[in-house]
N, C-alpha and C positions, 0 to 999 in steps of 0.2 A: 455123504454130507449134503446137508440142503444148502441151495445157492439160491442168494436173491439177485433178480433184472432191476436195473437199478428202475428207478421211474422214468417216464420217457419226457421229453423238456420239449417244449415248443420249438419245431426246428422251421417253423416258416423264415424263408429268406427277407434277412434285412435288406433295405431300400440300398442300393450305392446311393453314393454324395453325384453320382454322373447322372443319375435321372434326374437331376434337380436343373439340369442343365438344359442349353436349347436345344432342341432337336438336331440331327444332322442337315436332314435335309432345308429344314430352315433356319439355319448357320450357314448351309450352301447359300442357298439363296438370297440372306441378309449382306454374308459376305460379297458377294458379285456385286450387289447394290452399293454398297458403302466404297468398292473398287473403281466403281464408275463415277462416283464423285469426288474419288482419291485425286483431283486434279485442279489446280486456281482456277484455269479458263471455267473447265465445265460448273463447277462451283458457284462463279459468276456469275455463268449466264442460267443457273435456274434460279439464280437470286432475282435478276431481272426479269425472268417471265412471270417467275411467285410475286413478285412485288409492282407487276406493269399493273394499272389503275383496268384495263379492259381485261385483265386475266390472261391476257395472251402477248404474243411477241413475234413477230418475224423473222425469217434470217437478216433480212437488212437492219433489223433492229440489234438482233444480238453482235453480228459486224463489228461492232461499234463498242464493245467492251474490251477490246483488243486489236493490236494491227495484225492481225491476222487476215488471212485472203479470207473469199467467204468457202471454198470448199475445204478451208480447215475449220473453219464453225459446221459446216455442214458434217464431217467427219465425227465433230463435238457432239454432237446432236443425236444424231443416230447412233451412237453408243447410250446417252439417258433415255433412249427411247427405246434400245433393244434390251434393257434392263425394266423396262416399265413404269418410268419416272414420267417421262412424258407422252401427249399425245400430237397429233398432228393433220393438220390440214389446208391442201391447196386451193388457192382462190387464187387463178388470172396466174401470175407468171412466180407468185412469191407462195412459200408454206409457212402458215402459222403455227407456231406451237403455245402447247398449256400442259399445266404439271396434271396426271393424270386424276380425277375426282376423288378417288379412293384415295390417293395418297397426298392429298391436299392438306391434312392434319401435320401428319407427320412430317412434311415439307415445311410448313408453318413452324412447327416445332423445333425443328433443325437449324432455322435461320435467324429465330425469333429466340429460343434460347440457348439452345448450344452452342452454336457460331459466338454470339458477343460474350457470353464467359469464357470459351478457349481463347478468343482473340485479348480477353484481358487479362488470362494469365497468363500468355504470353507476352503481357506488357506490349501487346499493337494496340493501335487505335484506328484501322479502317472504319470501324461502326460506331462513330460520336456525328457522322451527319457532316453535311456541308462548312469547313472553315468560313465561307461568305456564300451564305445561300441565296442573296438577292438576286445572280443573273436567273437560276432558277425559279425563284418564286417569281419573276415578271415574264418568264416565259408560261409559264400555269396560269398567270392572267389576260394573257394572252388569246391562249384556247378556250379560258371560261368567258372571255369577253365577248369572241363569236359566237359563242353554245350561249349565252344570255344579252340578245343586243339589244333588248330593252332597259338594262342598266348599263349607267353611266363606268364605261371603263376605269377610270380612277377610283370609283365605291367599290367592282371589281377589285383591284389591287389592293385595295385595303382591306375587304375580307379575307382576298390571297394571306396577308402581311397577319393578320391578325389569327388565323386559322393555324399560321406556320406557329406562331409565339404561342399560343394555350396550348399547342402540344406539346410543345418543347419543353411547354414547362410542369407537364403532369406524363411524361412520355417516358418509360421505363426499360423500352427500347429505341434506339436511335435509328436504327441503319435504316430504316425506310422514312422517315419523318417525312421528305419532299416528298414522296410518294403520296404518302397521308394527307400530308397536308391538300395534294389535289382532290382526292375525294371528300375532305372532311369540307371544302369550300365548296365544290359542286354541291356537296348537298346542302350545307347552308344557303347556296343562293336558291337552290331550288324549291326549301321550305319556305324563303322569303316571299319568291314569286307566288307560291299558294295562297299567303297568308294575304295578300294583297288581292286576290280573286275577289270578284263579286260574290256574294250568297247563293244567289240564285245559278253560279256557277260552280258553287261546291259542293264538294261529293262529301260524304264522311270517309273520312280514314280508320282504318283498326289494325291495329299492329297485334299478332301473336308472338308470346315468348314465351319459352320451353329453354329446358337445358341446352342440346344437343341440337334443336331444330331440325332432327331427323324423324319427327314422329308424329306428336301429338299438335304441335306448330303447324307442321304440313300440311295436316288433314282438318284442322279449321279454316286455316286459307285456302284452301281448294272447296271446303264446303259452301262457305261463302261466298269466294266467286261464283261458284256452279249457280247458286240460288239467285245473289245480285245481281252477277257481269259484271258494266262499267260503271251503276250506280255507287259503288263504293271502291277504295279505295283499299285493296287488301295489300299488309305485308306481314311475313313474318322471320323471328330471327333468335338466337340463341345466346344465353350467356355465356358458354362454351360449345362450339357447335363442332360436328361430329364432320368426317371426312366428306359422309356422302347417306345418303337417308335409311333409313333402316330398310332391310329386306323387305318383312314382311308386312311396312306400310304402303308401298309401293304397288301391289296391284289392284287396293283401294282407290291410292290418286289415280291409277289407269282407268280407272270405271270412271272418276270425275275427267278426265284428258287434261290430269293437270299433270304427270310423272317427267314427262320431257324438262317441263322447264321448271321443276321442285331441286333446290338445292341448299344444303344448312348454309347460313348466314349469319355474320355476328351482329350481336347488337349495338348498338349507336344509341348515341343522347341524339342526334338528330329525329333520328327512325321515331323516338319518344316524343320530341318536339313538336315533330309532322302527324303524329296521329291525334286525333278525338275520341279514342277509347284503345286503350291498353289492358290485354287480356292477357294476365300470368297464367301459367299451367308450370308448375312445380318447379319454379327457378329461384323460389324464397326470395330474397330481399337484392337479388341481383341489380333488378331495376329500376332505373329511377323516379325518382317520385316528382315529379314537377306538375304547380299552382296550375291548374284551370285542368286537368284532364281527367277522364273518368278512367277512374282504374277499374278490374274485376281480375277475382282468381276463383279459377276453375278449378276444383278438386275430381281432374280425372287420371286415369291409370296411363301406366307407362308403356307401350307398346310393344317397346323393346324388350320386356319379362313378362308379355304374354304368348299364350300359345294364339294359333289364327282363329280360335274360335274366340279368346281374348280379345283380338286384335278390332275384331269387328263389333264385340260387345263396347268397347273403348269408340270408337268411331260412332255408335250407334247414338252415344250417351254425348260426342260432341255436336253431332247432328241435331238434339235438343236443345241444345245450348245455344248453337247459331242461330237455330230457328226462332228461338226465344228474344236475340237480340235484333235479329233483322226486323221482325216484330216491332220491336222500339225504335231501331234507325229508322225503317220505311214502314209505316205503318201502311201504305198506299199499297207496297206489293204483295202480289198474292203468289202466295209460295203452295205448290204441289204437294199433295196431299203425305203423309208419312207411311 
């Protein structure tokens, strides 16, 4: 009798539903992290050092968010630092700390959205901002009074006063408002005193914005300075800005000796206010558009989805484009040859 084999069927192995899952060892990892903030105090105090106006915070600073001695903050401490949340550094008798650059985002993220929607379904309200923010807001004018003593202290407190209310009332998070509000008035007073310079003691300013401000942002502000210096006025910053600058733009800015002090930045209507020319690079309508400035957008490539011979064709093609503007700003300087 003849026998048929039946046909053979594709026996490649199906996927488990578990490879779709996190990896072990970065479940380890995550886990540990998420353990060392399993606690109010330590919680606290990286709110306070994510949210200090100088990026950073002392032990005598953090002290002060609890009666705690300080070698139980110091205890606090070295646990988000032995997880890699924070970094650290002695100057004279006190160490500063700061949330580490790489995980600057994700800290951002964790305080800025997750905290106030857990805390609101939990029907708490820690994060609605100061019941009376005024002892606070006259201590922030305070500080900007001495950091600007050519204005009148009382105009002071009114920018303070007025700085606090426009965010409060377009401010979708609360919990750092007074925080905010100190830098959002430093730098209004700051673009004020500009704007009051003499001519003949003005620089032009140029603001870069990119998404991410890890890439394509970086390496026109560094091109710029390199070519300018002091004659201009470089910044740049991002309508979402990325932890910390992309890998592979990075040993570019090292050729310009700009990588030390490149870090993404978010954007500001200030940053917009304070500049004379506003250069988009793929952030679409992010930006705002305000009466008197010269806009431009640069149609150049993403860094971050190139390879390094991309990376440096990208740079090649922003290096024309600076060159082109500096051109226009300073027609007087003479820029080295290409």
């Amino acid at each position: 009798m003849t026998t048929t084999t039946p046909a053979r069927e594709d026996c490649a192995p199906t996927p488990s539903p578990a490879e779709h899952a996190m990896g072990l060892d970065a479940a380890t990892h995550v886990a540990g992290t998420l353990k060392a903030l399993g606690d109010p105090l330590r919680l606290r105090m990286l709110s306070l050092i994510a949210t200090s106006p100088t990026g950073e915070a002392c032990v005598c600073d953090l002290a002060t968010v609890a009666e705690v001695a300080q070698p139980t903050v110091s205890h606090h401490l070295k646990l988000l630092k032995d997880v890699g949340l924070l970094t650290s550094e002695r100057r004279g008798t006190w160490v500063y700390y700061r949330v580490r650059p790489a995980l600057r985002g994700a800290v951002t993220t964790l305080l800025d959205s997750f905290a106030p929607v857990a805390a609101e379904a939990a029907h708490l309200s820690p994060l609605t901002g100061l019941t009376d923010a005024e002892p606070a807001l006259e201590r922030i004018a305070e500080r900007l009074a001495a950091a600007f003593p050519d204005r009148d202290p009382a105009a002071v407190l009114t920018v303070v006063r007025e700085s606090y209310t426009g965010l409060a009332r377009s401010s979708a998070v609360r919990s750092h408002l007074v925080v905010n509000t100190e830098r959002f008035a430093r730098q209004r007073l700051t673009d004020a005193a500009r704007a009051l310079a003499t001519a003949a003691a003005h620089r032009p300013q140029v603001l870069f914005v990119c998404v991410a401000n890890a890439g394509r942002s970086q390496l026109a502000a560094a091109l710029l300075h390199h070519y300018a210096g002091d004659a201009v006025v470089v910044r740049s910053a991002g309508s979402t800005p990325a932890g910390e600058v992309h890998p592979g733009v990075r040993p570019l800015l090292a050729e310009l000796e700009a990588d030390t002090e490149a870090f993404p930045k978010p954007l500001t209507d200030d940053a917009v206010r304070a500049a004379d020319v506003v250069i988009t690079m793929g952030c679409g309508d992010t930006c705002p558009v305000l009466p008197g400035k010269r806009y431009e957008d640069w149609a150049v490539g993403d860094p971050a989805l190139a390879s390094d011979t991309g990376v440096r064709a990208i740079r090649d093609e922003i290096d024309r484009r600076v060159r082109a503007l500096l051109a226009d700003l300073l027609p007087d300087l003479t820029l080295p040859t290409a």
